[in-house]
C-alpha positions as CSV (number, residue, x, y, z in Angstrom):
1,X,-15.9,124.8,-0.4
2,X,-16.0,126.1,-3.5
3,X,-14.5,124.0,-6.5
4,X,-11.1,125.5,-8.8
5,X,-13.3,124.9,-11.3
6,X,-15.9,127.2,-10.6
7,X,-16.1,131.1,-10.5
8,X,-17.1,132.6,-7.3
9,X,-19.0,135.3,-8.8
10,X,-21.4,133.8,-11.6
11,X,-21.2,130.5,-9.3
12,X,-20.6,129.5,-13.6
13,X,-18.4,125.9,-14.0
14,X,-15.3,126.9,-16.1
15,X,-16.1,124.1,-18.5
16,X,-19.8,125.8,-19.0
17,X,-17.5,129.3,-18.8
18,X,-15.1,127.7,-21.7
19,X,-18.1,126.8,-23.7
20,X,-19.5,130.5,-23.4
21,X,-16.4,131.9,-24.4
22,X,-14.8,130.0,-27.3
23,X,-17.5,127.4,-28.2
24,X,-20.7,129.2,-29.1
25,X,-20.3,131.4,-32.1
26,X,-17.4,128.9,-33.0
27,X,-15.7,131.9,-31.4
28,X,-12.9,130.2,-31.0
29,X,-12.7,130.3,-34.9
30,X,-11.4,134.4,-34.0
31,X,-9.0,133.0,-32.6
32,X,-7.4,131.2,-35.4
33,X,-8.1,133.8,-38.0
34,X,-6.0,135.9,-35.3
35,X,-3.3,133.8,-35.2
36,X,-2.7,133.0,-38.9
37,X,-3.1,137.3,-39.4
38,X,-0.5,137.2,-36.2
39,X,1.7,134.5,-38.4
40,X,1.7,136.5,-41.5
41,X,2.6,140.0,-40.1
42,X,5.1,138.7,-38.8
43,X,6.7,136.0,-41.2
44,X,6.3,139.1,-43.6
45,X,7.7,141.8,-41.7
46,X,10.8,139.8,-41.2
47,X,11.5,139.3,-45.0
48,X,11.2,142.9,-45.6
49,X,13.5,143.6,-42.6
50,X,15.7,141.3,-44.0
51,X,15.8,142.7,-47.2
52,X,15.9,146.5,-45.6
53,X,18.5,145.5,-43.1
54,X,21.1,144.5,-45.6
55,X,21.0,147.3,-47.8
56,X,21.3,150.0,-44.8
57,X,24.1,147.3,-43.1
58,X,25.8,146.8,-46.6
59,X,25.7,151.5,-47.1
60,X,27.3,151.7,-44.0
61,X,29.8,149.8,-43.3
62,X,30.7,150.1,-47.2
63,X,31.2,154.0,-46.0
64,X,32.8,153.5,-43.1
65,X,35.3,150.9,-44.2
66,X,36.1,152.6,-47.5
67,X,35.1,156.3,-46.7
68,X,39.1,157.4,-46.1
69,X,40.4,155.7,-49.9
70,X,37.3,156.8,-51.7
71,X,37.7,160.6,-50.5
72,X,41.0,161.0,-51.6
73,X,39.6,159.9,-55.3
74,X,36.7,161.5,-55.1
75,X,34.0,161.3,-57.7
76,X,30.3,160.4,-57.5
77,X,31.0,157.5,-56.0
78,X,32.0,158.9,-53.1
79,X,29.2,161.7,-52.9
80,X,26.8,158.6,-53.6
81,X,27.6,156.3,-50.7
82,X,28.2,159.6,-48.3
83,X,24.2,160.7,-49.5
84,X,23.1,156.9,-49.0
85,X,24.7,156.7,-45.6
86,X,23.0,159.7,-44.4
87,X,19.7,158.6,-45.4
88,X,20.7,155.8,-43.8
89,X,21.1,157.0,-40.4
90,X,18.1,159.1,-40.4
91,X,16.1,156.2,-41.0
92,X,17.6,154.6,-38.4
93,X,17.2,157.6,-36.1
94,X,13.6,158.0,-37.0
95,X,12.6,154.3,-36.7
96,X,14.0,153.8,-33.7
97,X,13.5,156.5,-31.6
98,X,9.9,156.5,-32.4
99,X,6.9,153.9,-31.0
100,X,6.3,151.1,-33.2
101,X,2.2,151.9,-32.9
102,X,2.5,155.2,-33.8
103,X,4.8,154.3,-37.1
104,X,1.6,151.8,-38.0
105,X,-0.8,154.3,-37.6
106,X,1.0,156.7,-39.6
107,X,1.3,154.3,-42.1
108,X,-2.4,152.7,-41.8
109,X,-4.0,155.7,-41.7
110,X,-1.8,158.2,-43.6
111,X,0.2,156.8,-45.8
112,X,-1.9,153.8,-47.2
113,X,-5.2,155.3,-46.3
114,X,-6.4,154.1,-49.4
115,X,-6.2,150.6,-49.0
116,X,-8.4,147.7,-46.9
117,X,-6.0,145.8,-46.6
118,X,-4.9,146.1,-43.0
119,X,-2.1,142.7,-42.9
120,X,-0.4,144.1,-45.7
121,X,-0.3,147.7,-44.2
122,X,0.9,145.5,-41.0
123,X,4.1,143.8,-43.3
124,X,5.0,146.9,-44.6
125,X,4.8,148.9,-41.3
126,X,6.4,146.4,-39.2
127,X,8.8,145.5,-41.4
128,X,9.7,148.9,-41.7
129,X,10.2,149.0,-38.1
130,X,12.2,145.6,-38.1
131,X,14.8,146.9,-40.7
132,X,16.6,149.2,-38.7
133,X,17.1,146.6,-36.4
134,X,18.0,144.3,-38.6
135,X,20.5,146.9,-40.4
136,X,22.4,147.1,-36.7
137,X,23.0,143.2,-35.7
138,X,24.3,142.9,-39.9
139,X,26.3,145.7,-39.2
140,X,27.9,144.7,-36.2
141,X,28.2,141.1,-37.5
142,X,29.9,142.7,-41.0
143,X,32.3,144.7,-38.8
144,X,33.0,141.2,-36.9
145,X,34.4,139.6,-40.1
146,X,37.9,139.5,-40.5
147,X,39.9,142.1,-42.4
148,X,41.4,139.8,-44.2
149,X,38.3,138.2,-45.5
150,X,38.3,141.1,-47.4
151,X,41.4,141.3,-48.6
152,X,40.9,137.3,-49.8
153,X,38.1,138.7,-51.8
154,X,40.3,141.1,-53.4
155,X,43.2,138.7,-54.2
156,X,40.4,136.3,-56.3
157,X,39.9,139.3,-58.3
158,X,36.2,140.1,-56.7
159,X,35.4,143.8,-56.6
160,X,33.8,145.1,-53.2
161,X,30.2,144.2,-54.0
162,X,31.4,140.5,-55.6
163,X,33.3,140.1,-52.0
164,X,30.8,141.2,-50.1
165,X,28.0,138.8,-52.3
166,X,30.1,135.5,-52.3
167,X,31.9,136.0,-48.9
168,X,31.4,138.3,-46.4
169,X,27.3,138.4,-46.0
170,X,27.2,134.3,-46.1
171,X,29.9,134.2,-43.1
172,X,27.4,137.4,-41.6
173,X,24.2,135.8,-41.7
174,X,26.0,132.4,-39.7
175,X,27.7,134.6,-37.0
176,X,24.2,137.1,-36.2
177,X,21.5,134.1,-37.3
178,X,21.0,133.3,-33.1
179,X,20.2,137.3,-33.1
180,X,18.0,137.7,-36.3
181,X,16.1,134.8,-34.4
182,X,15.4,136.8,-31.0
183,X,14.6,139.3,-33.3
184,X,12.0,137.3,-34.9
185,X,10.5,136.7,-31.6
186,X,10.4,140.6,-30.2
187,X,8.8,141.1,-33.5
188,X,5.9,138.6,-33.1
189,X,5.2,140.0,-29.9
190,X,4.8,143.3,-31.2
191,X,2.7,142.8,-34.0
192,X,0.5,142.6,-30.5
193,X,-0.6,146.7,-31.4
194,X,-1.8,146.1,-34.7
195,X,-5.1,145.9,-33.4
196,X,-4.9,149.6,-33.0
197,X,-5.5,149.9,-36.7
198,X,-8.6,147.1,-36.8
199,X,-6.1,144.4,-37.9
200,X,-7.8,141.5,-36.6
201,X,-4.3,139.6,-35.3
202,X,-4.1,137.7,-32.2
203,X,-4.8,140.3,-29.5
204,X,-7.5,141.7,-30.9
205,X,-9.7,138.2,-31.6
206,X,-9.1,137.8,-27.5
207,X,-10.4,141.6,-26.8
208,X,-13.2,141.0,-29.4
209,X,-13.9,137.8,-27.7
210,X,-14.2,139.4,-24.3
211,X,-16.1,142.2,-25.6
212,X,-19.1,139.9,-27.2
213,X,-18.9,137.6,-23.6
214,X,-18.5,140.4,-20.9
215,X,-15.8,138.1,-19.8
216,X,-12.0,139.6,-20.7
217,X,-9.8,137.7,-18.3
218,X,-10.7,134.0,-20.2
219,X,-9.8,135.1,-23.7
220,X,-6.7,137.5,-23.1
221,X,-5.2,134.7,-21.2
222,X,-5.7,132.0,-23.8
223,X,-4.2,134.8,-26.1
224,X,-1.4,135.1,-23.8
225,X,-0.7,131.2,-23.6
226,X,-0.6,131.2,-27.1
227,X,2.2,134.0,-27.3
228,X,3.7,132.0,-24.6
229,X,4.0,128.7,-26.2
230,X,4.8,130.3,-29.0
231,X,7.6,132.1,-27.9
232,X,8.7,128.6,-25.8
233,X,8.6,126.6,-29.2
234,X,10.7,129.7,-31.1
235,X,12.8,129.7,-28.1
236,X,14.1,126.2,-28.6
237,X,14.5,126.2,-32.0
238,X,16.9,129.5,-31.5
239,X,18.9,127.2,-28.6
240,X,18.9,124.6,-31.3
241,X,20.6,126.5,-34.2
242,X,23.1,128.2,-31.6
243,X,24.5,124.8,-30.5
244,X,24.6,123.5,-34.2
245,X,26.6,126.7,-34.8
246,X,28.9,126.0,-31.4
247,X,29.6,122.6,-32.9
248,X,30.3,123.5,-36.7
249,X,33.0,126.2,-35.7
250,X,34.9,123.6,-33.4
C-alpha cells in the first residue's frame, strides 16, 4: 500500500515534493516577500479606511442629527454639510456596490497608471474600498451614543466638533473596536485579488510557485494555511479585546 506520504501519480515522497516546491530556488523566499506585501496592503489600507471612515461617519451623522436646526438658520453652513453629505453617499454607493478587483484595476491601471509601485496603488485602492465600510460601523456606533453625551458636551462649553473630538469618537471607537477588528480580517483576505494587478502579495507568490513547479495544489494550500492561521491568530486577539471590553463596562 501506498504511503500518505507519497503521491500516487509521480510515485514522488512529499518530503522530496516539499523540497521541489519551496526549497530549491529558496522559493519559499516568494513566499515571504508575499506575505510581508500581504501585511502591508493591508495594515495600510486600514489606516486610510480609518482615516476615510471618520470623516464620511463624522458628515453624516453631523447632517442628520443637526440637519432640521441648521435649515431653519440657513447659511453656508448648511449648504456645506448638505453638499458633503451627498458626496458622501455616492461614495458610499459607488464603493460598495461595485467589486473590490475591479475598483483596483481601475485604480492600478487608470488612475495611477504612472506609477511602479503596485503596494502603494494596493493601500490606496483598498483602503479606498475599506472606508465606506468603515464610515457605516462609525456611523452606527455615533448614532449608538447617548443623546445626552451631546448635550454634556454642550454644557462644558464644547462646540459640536470640540464634543465630538473629546467625547463622542473616543466612546465610538470602544463600542465598534470588536467590528473595526473583523473588518481588519475581511480586508486581509481580500487583499487576496491584488495579484490581478502583478502585486506580488500572498496569493500570487503560491500561483507563481505552482507555475515554475507544474505543481499548484502544494503551494496554494500552504498559502491558504497561512490565511488560515492568520485569520485564527486575529481571531483571538478580536475575542480577547471583546471580553476586556465586557469586563471594563461592568
Amino acid at each position: 500500500m501506498m504511503s500518505f506520504f507519497t503521491l500516487s501519480v509521480s510515485n514522488e515522497s512529499f518530503a522530496d515534493l516539499f523540497k521541489r516546491v519551496f526549497i530549491d530556488d529558496s522559493r519559499y523566499m516568494k513566499l515571504i516577500e508575499g506575505f510581508i506585501n500581504t501585511l502591508k496592503i493591508t495594515g495600510g489600507a486600514l489606516v486610510v479606511g480609518i482615516v476615510i471612515g471618520v470623516l464620511i461617519a463624522a458628515v453624516r451623522t453631523s447632517y442628520d442629527k443637526n440637519k432640521e436646526t441648521m435649515k431653519l438658520k440657513g447659511g453656508f453652513g448648511y449648504h456645506l454639510l448638505g453638499v458633503l453629505n451627498l458626496i458622501s453617499k455616492v461614495y458610499l454607493t459607488v464603493i460598495r456596490g461595485t467589486p473590490v478587483v475591479v475598483q483596483l484595476m481601475i485604480m492600478y491601471f487608470v488612475v495611477f497608471a504612472a506609477s511602479d509601485n503596485g503596494v502603494l496603488v494596493g493601500i490606496i485602492a483598498f483602503g479606498i474600498n475599506s472606508g465606506a465600510y468603515v464610515a457605516e460601523i462609525f456611523r452606527a456606533g455615533i448614532m449608538s451614543i447617548d443623546q445626552g453625551q451631546f448635550e454634556a458636551g454642550r454644557s462644558i462649553g464644547f462646540n459640536y466638533v470640540q464634543t465630538m473630538r473629546y467625547i463622542i469618537i473616543p466612546q465610538m471607537f470602544k463600542a465598534v473596536l470588536p467590528t473595526l477588528l473583523n473588518e481588519f480580517i475581511a480586508l486581509l483576505k481580500e487583499t487576496s485579488v491584488a495579484g490581478y494587478v502583478g502585486v506580488m502579495d500572498l496569493t500570487k507568490a503560491g500561483n507563481i510557485i505552482g507555475g515554475r513547479v507544474f505543481n499548484y495544489f502544494l503551494p496554494l494550500a500552504v498559502v491558504a494555511l497561512i490565511y488560515l492561521v492568520s485569520v485564527l491568530i486575529l481571531t483571538t486577539i478580536v475575542g480577547r479585546v471583546e471580553r476586556r471590553l465586557r469586563k471594563s463596562e461592568r
